[in-house]
Structure formats: structure tokens, C-alpha cells
MIROTOR-142651 format. One line per 2 residues: number of its first residue (from 1); for each residue x, y, z of C-alpha. Coordinates in Angstrom, 2 decimals. Layout:
! MIROTOR-142651
NUM = X,Y,Z ~ ... .
//
This chain:
! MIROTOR-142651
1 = 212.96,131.23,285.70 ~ 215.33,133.52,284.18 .
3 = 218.20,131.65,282.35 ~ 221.55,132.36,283.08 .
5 = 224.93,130.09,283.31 ~ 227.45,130.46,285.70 .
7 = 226.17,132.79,288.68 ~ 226.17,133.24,292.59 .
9 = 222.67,132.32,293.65 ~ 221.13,135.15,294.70 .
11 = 218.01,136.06,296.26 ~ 215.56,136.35,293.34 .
13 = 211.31,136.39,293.72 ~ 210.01,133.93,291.12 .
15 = 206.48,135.39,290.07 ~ 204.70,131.99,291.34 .
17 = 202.66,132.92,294.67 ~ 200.77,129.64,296.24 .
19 = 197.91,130.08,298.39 ~ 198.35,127.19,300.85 .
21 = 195.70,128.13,303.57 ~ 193.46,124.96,302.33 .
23 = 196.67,122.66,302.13 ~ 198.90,123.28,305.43 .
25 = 195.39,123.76,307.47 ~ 194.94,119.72,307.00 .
27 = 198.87,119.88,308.41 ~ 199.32,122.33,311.27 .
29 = 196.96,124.99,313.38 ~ 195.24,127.21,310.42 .
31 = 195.87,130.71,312.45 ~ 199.95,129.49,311.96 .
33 = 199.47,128.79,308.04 ~ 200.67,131.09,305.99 .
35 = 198.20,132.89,303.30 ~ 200.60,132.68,300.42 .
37 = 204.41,131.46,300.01 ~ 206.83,132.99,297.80 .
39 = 209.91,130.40,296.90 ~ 213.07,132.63,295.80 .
41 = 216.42,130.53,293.96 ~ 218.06,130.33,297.21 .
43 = 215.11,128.75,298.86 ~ 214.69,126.61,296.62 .
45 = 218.61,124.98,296.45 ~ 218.32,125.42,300.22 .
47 = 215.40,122.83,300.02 ~ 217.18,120.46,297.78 .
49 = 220.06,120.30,299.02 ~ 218.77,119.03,303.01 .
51 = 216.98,116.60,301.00 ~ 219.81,115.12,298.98 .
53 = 219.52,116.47,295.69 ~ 222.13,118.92,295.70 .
55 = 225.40,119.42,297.54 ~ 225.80,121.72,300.52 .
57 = 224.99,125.34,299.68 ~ 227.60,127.50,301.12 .
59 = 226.03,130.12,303.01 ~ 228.42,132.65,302.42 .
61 = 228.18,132.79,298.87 ~ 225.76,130.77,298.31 .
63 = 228.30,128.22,296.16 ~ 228.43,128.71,292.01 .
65 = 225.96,126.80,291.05 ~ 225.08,126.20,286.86 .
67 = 221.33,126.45,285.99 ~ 222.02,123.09,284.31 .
69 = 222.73,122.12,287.96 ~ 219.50,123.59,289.63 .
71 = 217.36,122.52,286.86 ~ 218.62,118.91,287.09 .
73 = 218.04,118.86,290.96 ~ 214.40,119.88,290.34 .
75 = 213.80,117.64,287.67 ~ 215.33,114.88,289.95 .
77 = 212.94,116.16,293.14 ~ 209.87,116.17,290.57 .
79 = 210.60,112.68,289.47 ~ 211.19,111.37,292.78 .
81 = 207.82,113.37,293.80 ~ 205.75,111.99,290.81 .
83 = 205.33,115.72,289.73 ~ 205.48,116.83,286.02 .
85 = 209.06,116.58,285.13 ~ 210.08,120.49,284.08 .
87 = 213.08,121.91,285.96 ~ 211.04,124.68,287.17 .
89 = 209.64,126.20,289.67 ~ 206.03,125.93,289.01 .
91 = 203.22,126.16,290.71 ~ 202.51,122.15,292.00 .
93 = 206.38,122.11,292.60 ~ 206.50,125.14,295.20 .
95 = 203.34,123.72,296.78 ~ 204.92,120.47,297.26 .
97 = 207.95,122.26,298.75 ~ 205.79,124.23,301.02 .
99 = 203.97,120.62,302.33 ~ 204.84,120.09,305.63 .
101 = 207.78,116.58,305.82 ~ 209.72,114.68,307.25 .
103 = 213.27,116.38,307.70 ~ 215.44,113.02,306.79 .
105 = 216.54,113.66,303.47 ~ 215.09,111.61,300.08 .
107 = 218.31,110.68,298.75 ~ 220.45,108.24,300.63 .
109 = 222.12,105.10,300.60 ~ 222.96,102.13,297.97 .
111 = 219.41,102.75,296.71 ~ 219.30,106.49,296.14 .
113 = 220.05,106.24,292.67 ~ 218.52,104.19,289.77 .
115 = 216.97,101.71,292.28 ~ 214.26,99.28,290.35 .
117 = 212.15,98.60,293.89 ~ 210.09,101.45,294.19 .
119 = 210.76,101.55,298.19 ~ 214.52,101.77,299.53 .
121 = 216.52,100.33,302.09 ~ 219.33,102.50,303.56 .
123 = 222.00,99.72,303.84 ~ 221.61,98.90,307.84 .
125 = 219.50,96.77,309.71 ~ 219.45,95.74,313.40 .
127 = 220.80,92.65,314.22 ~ 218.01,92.14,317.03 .
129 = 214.65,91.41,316.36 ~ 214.30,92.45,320.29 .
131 = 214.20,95.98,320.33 ~ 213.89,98.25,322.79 .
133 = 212.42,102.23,323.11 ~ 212.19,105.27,325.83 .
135 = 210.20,108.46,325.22 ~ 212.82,110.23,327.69 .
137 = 211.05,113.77,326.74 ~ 207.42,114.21,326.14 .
139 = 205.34,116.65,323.96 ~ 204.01,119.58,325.32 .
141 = 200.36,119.15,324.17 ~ 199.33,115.33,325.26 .
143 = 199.40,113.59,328.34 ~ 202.08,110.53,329.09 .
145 = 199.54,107.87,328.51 ~ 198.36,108.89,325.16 .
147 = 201.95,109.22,323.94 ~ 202.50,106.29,325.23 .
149 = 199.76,104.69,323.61 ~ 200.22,106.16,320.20 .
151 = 204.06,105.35,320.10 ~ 202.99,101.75,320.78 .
153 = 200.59,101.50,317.98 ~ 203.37,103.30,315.18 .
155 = 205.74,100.26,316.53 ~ 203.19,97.92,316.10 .
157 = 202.74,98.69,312.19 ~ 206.27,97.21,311.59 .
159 = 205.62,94.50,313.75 ~ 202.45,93.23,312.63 .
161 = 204.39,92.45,309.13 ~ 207.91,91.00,310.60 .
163 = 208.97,89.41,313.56 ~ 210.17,92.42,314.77 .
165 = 209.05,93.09,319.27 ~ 209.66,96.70,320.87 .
167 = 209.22,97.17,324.40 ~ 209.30,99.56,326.32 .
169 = 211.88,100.96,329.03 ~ 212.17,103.50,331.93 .
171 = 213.96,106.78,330.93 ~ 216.69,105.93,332.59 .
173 = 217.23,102.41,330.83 ~ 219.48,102.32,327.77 .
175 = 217.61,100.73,324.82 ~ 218.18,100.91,321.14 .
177 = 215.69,103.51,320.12 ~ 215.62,106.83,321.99 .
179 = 212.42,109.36,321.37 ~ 212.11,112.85,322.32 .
181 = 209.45,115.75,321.55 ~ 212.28,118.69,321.10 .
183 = 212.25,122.43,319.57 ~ 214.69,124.80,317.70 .
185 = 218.24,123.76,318.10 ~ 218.19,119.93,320.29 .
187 = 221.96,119.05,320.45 ~ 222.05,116.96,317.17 .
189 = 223.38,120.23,314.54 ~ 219.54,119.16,312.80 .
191 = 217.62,122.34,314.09 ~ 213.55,122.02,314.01 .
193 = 211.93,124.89,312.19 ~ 208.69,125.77,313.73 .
195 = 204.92,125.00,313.32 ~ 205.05,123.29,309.63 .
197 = 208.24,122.46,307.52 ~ 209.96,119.71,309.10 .
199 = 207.69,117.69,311.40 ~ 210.44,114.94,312.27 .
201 = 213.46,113.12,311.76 ~ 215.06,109.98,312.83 .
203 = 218.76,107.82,312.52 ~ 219.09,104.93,310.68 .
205 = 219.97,101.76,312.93 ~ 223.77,102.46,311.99 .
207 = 223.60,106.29,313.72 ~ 221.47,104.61,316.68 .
209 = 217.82,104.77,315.63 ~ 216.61,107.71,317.66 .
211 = 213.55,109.52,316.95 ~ 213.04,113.36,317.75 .
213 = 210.11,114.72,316.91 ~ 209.30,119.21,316.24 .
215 = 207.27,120.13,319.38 ~ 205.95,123.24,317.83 .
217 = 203.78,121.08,316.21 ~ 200.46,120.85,317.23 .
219 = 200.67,116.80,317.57 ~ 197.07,115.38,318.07 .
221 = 195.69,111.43,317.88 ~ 192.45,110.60,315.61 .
223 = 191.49,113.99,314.53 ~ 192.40,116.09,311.30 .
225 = 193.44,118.83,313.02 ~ 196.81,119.53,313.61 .
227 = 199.69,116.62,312.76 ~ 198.87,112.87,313.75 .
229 = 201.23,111.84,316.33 ~ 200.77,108.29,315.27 .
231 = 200.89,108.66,311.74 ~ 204.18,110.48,311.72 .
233 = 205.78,108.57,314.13 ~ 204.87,104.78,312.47 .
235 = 206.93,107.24,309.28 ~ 210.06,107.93,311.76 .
237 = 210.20,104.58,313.13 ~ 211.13,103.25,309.25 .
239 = 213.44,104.97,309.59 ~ 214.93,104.15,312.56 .
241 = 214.73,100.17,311.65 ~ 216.56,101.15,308.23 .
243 = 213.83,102.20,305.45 ~ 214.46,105.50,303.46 .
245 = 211.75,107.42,301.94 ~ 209.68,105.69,299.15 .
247 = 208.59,107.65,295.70 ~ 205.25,105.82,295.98 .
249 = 203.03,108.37,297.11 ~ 200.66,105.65,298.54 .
251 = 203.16,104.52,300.84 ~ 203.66,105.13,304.71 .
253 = 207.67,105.85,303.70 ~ 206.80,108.72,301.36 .
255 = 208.23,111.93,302.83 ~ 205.38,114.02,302.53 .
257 = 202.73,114.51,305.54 ~ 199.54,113.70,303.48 .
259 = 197.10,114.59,307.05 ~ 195.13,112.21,309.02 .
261 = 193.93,109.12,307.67 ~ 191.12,107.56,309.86 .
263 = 191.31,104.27,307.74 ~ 195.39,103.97,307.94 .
265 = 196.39,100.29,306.32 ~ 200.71,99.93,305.70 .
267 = 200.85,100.25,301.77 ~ 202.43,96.84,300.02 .
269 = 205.47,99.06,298.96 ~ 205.91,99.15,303.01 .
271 = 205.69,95.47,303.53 ~ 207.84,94.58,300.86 .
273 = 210.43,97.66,302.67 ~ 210.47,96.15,305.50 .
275 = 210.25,92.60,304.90 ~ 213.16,92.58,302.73 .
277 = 215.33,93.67,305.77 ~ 213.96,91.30,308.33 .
279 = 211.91,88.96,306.81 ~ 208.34,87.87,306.74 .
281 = 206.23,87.23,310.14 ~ 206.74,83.60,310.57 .
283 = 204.02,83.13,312.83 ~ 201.30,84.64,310.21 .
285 = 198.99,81.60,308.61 ~ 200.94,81.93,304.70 .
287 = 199.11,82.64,301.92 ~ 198.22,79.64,300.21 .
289 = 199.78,78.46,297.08 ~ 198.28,79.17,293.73 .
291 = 197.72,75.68,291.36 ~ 199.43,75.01,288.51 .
293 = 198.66,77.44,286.04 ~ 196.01,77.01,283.34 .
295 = 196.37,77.23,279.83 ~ 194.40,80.26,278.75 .
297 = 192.03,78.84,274.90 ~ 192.36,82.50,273.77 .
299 = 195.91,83.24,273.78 ~ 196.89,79.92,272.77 .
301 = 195.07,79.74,270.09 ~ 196.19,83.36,269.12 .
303 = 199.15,84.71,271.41 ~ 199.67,88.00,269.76 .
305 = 199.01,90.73,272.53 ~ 198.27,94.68,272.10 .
307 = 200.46,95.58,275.28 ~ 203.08,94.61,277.54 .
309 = 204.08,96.33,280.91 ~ 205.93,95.71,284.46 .
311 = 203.80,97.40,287.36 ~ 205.65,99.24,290.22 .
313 = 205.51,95.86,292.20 ~ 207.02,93.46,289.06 .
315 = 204.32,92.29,288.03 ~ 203.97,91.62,284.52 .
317 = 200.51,92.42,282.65 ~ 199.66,91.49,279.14 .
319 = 196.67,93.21,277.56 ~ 194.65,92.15,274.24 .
321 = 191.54,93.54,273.36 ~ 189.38,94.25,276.49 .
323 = 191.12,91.72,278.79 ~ 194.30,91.57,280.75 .
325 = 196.16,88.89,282.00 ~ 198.87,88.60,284.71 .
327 = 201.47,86.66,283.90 ~ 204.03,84.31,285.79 .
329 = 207.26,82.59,285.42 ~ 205.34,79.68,284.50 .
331 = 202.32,80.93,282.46 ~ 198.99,83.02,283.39 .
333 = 198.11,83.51,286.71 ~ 194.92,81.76,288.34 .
335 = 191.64,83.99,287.66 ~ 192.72,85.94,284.54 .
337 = 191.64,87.16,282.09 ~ 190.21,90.12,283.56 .
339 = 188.28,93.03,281.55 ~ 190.34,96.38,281.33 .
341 = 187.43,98.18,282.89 ~ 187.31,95.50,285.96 .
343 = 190.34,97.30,287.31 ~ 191.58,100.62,285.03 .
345 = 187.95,101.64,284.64 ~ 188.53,104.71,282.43 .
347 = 190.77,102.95,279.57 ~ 189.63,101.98,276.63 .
349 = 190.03,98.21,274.75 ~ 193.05,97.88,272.36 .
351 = 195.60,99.62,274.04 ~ 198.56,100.42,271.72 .
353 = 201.28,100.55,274.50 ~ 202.03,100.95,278.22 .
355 = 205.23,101.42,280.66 ~ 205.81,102.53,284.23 .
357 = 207.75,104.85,284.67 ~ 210.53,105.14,287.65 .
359 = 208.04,107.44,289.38 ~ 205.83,104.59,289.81 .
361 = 203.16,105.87,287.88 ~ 201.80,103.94,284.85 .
363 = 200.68,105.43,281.21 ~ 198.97,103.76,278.93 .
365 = 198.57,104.75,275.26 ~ 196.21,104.87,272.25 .
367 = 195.98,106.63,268.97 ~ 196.75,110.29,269.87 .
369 = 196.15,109.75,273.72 ~ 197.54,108.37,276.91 .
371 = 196.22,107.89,280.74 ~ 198.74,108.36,283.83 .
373 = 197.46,105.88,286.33 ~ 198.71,105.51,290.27 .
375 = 198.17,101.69,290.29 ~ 194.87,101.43,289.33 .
377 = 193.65,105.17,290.20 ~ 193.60,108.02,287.21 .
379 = 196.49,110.17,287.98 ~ 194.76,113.53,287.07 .
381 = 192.79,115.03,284.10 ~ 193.41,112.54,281.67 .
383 = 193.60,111.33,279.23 ~ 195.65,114.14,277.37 .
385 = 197.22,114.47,274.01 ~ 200.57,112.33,273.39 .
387 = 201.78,115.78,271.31 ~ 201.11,117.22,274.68 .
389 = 203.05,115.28,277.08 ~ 204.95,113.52,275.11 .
391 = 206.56,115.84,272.42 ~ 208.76,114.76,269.70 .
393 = 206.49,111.02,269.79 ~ 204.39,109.98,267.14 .
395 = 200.79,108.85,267.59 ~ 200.06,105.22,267.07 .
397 = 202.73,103.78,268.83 ~ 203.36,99.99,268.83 .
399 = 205.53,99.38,272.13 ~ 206.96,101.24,274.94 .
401 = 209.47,100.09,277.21 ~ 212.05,102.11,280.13 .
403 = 214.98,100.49,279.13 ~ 217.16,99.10,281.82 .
405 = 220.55,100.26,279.95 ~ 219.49,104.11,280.84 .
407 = 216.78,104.35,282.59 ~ 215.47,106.19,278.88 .
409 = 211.60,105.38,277.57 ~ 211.46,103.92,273.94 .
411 = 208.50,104.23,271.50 ~ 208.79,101.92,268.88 .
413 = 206.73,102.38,265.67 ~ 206.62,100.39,262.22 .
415 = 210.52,100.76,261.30 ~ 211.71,103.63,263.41 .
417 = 212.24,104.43,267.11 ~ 211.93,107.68,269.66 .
419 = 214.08,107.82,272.55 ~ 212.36,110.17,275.15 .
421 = 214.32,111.55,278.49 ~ 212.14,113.86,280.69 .
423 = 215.21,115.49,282.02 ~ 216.78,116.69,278.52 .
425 = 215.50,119.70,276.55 ~ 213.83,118.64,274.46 .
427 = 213.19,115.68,275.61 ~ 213.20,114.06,271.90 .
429 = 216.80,114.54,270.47 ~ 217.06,115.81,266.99 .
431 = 218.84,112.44,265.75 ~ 215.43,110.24,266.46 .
433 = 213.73,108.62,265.01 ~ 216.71,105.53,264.09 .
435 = 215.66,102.68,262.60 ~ 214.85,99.69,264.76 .
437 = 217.34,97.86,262.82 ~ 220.21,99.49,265.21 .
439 = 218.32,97.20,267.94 ~ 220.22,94.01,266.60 .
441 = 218.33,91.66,265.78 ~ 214.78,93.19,266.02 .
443 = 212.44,93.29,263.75 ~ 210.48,95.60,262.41 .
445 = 206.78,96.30,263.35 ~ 206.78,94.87,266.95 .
447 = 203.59,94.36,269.12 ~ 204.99,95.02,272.75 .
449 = 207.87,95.29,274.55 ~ 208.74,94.77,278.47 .
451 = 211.42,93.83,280.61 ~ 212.13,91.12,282.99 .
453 = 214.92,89.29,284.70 ~ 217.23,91.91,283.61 .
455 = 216.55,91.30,279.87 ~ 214.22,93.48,276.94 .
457 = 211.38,91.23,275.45 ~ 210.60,92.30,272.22 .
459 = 206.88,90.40,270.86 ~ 205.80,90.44,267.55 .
461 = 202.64,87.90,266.36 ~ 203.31,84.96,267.64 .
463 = 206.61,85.29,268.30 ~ 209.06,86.90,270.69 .
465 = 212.89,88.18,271.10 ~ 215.22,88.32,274.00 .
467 = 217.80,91.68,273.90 ~ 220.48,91.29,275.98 .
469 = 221.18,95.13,277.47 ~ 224.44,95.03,277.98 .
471 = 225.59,93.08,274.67 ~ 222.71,95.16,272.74 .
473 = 221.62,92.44,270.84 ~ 219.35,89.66,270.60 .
475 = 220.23,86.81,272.85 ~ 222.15,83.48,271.45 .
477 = 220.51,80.86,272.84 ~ 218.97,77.10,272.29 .
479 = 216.07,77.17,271.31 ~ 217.32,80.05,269.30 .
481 = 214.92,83.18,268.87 ~ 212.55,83.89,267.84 .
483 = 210.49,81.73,270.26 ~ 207.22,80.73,270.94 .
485 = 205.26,83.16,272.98 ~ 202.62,80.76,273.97 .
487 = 204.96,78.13,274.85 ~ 207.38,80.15,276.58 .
489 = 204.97,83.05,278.20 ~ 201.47,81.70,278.14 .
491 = 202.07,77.99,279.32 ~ 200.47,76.86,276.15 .
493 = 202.60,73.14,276.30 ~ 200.37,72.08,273.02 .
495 = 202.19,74.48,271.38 ~ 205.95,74.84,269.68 .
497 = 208.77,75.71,272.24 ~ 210.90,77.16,269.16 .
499 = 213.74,75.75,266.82 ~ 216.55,73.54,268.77 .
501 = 219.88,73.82,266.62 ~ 220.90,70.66,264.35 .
503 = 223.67,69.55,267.12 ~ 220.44,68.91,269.45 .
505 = 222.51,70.28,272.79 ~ 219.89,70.87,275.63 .
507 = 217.33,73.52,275.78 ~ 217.32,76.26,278.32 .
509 = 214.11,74.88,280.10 ~ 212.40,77.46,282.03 .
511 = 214.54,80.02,280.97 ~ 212.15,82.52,278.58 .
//
């Protein structure tokens, strides 16, 4: 885009045309797709703005708005999207804009911003597990009983994970959840648009719940024509029991219609969703417990790891060589270790450093490359050069960690470190590298880094560091630190806890 600073938006043609005829047929009848779709600047803020990431745009004058202020809303939209973060209008951005959605915006609630869960809760809940539903206008294009049907089923995905019942009522019964198949302007100041665009919206359980659904669409059930009925409506009904839209593109909650999925299972980020408002199912046979963990010979015997990393789920995975372990709060968990290949087929042994990112995607790194994983599925055409998608960071890293103080990603290597933020330009600052002496406490020439519990792990050999965030510096504490990684992370009890302090107070047992 042009560059300017303090305009009117303005009706402007980028020069970025996207043929969508392949895309929006998976979405919506193929004779009402579009053959190409030209975003302008107004568009564009129009877009973000119904989906939280700017303010209102005044349609009058279309509001002064900065480029700094655009460019940060895209950037924002591209992280939450798990797009390449540029501020611009490119070509993957504009085709994600033109996917057909849901019209409830991304950006809401306690958790819109700088949430660590990658799924988010809008802040109400029913207080009933006993809910109640009327379709009190049908679509256009099914008959009553199929509706029926398929509304039954989308309830049922929340209820096969909670103890959550929804029955049923006569249209003239008043229940909690209201559903109706509606078009153009429908009383509620939330026009539908037409085939495409917005598909749906719903209320959270604090507006009421209700569920309206665009009856341009061409809604169909177990076919990949047109725009599942079920699929989209198991989406709305989140919302209406208090879920917002999830950045893990996996997930049932993401906002984007991703077509008809014959083998449809609720994504864990889902479960987690919606269990953390009402709670597990209580009459599901529980998982059973996991023994005591093992002690593993070969990182006992030498604890110093390649890699450290949280997945999008907290999980925390150590790698060495061609194995990974998962780790708990009291050791390594039951069946590890695990080769590299077993589960990220494509990486290779002696990984240098890994992170994931608030987009929920993972990269790994070593020598002059790095791989973008979804969980365990390459995210792309990678591997690619770190010079390439990472520029201003050396190769050879020795840790990487998103530190909780700023949400930032830090490269650590030998005596220096990079701070990196996707949304500046450029992303590297001219002031980095610093010394890693500024992190006090920490030595030089670290192994790994992660967080957990709200703290920054620093490992080096055998030995690790806690970094308190918001004191920025290295924990006091008895044992003091250094401390033991085997002891303290591995479960190795053969081996030293650390150094207890001459007055011989008490340890902080179970506390890493």
C-alpha cells in the first residue's frame, strides 16, 4: 500500500486481485461466487472494524485514521488468523477476508487481548445446565425435520463434553435460546449480507443466546456443496453458551467457514472452551490416572537438553538429540522418550531452539533454518531460511522463548540477545543484540529456555535458572539457583536437589 500519515480513508484499488472461484465454491453455490475480488482501504477497515480490530468507521468521513493504525489492525487480524504477520494487504490476507464467516466479531471480552489459552471465554455463562431452544423461523431450502435434526446434533457436540441438556420447545414457548433462518435487515441493527460473507451470528448468554442464521445461504446437511447447516450451527451455538472465536485454526470456534467435513470430531481447544465454563461430563468413565513417573537413565545420567518449548495446550516438551520427552510437574511423563520423527516427521535431530508463538503455531530451529508446525502438521513450504523469516536473527541460535513480560520472542546466542516483534518495522530494533548479562542473573551460553507457572526457565548443562518477569531477575529462593535440572525437572531423586543456604530454613519442595 501506498504510505501516507494522517488521511481520510478513501476509496483506493490495491493492485492485489484474488481469484476465489475454487475457494468460496467449497462455501456457497459456485454460479453466486465471484471470479475475482478487489479489497479497496475502506473495505478493508470496514472488515476490521465489525470484527473488533478497529473502532467504528464513521461512514461519513470515513474517521482519520493513521496508517500506523490500519497497519496495526492488520497485523493484529493476521496474527489472530495465523497469517504471515505484514500489515498489508497481500494476497493470503484478502483471500482470508473474502472467506465466507461467522459475523460475531474476533475480539471480545476479558480474553480478547494477550490471553495465554489459545480458545476464549467471553465472560458469561448460563447458570442452567437445563437449557432450552425453538427454531421459531425455518430456512427456506430444508424441510422441518431435517432442521430439526441437524440443530439437535450441533447441540449435542457441547453436550457430549459437559453436562450441559437442550430440549426442545414449541414456537410459542419461551426458552433460553431462540433460532431463526432470517435475510437482509432482521430487527437486531446486525444486517445479513447475501450468499457468502457472513453466514451467522449469535448472543452470548448475557444478550440472551439467540441464534440467527443468513438464509441466502444455500444451507445443506452431509454434502460439500453449499454451507453445512450443522457445522455452522454447532459454531453459533458456542457462542450462544459463552465461547468467543478461537485463533486455532483446527478448532470448531475458529471464525472462518473451512466447508464440510464428513469426519467432524470437536478439536481439544473446544473441550477445554467449554469445559472451563461448565465443567467436565461427570457421567463420562475418567481417564485413568497415569503412575508415578519414571526416572528416565538418559537424562539422568546427562540432563542437558537441545530444546525447550510450551505447546498451544501447556504442555511442556524437552528435546535432545532424536528424542523428545513430555514433561510434568513431577518428572517425565509415562511412555517418553519418543523419536522426533514419531510425531514432527519432517524435523531433523538436534534441534537448536523452539517456541510457540501466540498464533498457536510452533517453529522449530536449526543452523540457518526453521519449520512452522500446526501441532504436529508442517505449516507450509518449509523449512525456510531464518534470514528469511526471521530478519535481524542470527543463525545458530541457542534458546527461544515468548516472554510473558511482552508478549516479545527472544533468541539467545553465546553472550548476546535479539528481541524480535512481528508487529514493529523492522522487527529487530537497531539497539539488539544486548548482552545477556542485562537478564540478571543469567548466564551466558544457555541451552533452552521456556516458561511455566508464570516464571522464565533459563537451562544451561546441568543446571537451570528461575527469572522472575516482573522483578527481572533471577529468583531468590532455598535451594538457591542454580538448581538441579534432573532433580527438579526430570524426577531424577538419585540426583542433587541444589545448594540449601548455611541457616538450613526449609526447601521449597515441589516448587521448580
Amino acid at each position: 500500500m501506498t504510505r501516507w500519515t494522517e488521511v481520510v480513508l478513501r476509496q483506493r484499488r490495491v493492485d492485489v486481485y484474488l481469484i476465489t472461484i475454487g475457494l468460496l465454491a467449497l462455501y456457497a453455490d459456485t454460479e453466486a461466487a465471484p471470479s475475482n475480488v478487489v479489497i479497496s482501504d475502506t473495505t478493508a477497515a470496514n472488515y476490521l472494524a465489525q470484527y473488533g480490530y478497529l473502532p467504528p468507521i464513521n461512514p461519513e468521513n470515513g474517521a482519520f485514521l493513521s496508517e500506523n493504525k490500519l497497519t496495526a489492525a492488520i497485523e493484529e487480524f493476521q496474527a489472530f488468523a495465523g497469517l504471515n504477520i505484514t500489515g498489508e494487504l497481500n494476497d493470503e490476507t484478502i483471500k482470508l477476508m473474502a472467506t465466507p464467516r461467522c459475523g460475531v466479531k474476533d475480539k471480545v471480552g476479558p480474553a480478547a487481548d494477550g490471553r495465554s489459552k489459545r480458545y476464549a471465554l467471553q465472560g458469561s455463562r448460563w447458570r442452567t445446565k437445563s437449557l432450552t431452544y425453538k427454531i421459531s423461523k425455518y430456512p427456506t431450502g430444508l424441510n422441518k425435520q431435517e432442521v430439526d435434526k441437524e440443530i439437535a446434533n450441533a447441540f449435542g457436540v457441547w453436550s457430549s463434553e459437559t453436562d450441559l441438556t437442550f430440549t426442545r420447545k414449541t414456537a410459542h414457548e419461551n426458552v433460553h435460546i431462540e433460532i431463526r433462518f432470517e435475510v437482509g435487515e432482521h430487527g437486531d441493527g446486525d444486517p445479513f449480507d447475501g450468499p457468502g460473507g457472513t453466514l451467522a451470528h449469535a448472543y452470548f448468554p448475557v444478550y440472551g443466546g439467540d441464534a440467527h442464521f443468513d438464509d441466502s445461504e444455500r444451507w445443506t446437511i452431509k454434502t460439500y456443496r453449499g454451507t453445512n447447516l450443522f457445522q455452522v450451527a454447532a459454531h453459533e451455538f458456542g457462542h450462544s453458551l459463552g465461547l468467543s472465536h478461537s485463533d486455532v485454526k483446527s478448532a470448531l470456534m475458529a471464525p472462518f467457514y473451512r466447508g464440510y467435513d464428513p469426519h467432524f470430531i470437536l478439536d481439544q481447544d473446544d473441550v477445554s472452551a467449554i469445559q472451563a465454563l461448565y465443567g467436565t461430563k461427570t457421567n463420562s468413565r475418567g481417564s485413568r490416572p497415569l503412575p508415578p513417573a519414571e526416572e528416565d537413565p538418559a537424562l539422568c545420567k546427562d540432563p542437558k537438553v537441545d530444546a525447550m518449548f510450551n505447546t498451544k495446550d501447556g504442555e511442556i516438551i524437552a528435546f535432545k538429540g532424536k528424542h523428545y520427552w513430555k514433561l510434568t510437574d513431577n518428572g517425565v511423563a509415562s511412555g517418553y522418550p519418543r523419536r522426533i520423527t514419531s510425531t514432527w516427521k519432517e524435523l531433523p535431530s538436534n534441534i537448536d531452539a523452539a517456541f510457540t508463538y501466540r498464533n498457536g503455531k510452533t517453529y522449530f530451529f536449526k543452523g540457518t533454518q526453521y519449520w512452522r508446525y500446526i501441532n504436529t502438521t508442517l505449516d507450509g513450504d518449509y523449512p525456510k531460511e531464518i534470514s528469511d523469516g526471521f530478519t535481524g536473527i542470527p543463525d545458530n541460535i541457542d534458546a527461544a522463548t515468548v516472554w510473558t513480560g511482552n508478549g516479545k520472542i527472544y533468541f539467545y546466542k553465546g553472550t548476546k540477545f535479539w528481541r524480535f516483534d512481528p508487529a514493529s518495522k523492522p522487527p529487530v530494533r537497531t539497539n539488539y543484540p544486548k548482552l545477556i548479562q542485562n537478564w540478571e542473573g543469567i548466564p551466558n551460553h544457555i541451552n533452552a529456555a521456556v516458561t511455566y507457572k508464570g516464571y522464565t526457565y533459563f537451562f544451561q548443562d546441568n543446571a537451570y535458572y528461575r527469572f522472575n518477569d516482573r522483578m527481572f531477575k533471577v529468583d531468590d529462593a532455598n535451594p538457591a539457583f542454580p538448581r538441579s535440572t534432573a532433580y527438579w525437572w526430570f524426577g531424577c531423586k538419585s540426583a542433587s536437589r541444589g545448594t540449601l543456604d548455611d541457616n538450613n530454613v526449609h526447601p521449597e519442595f515441589g516448587k521448580k
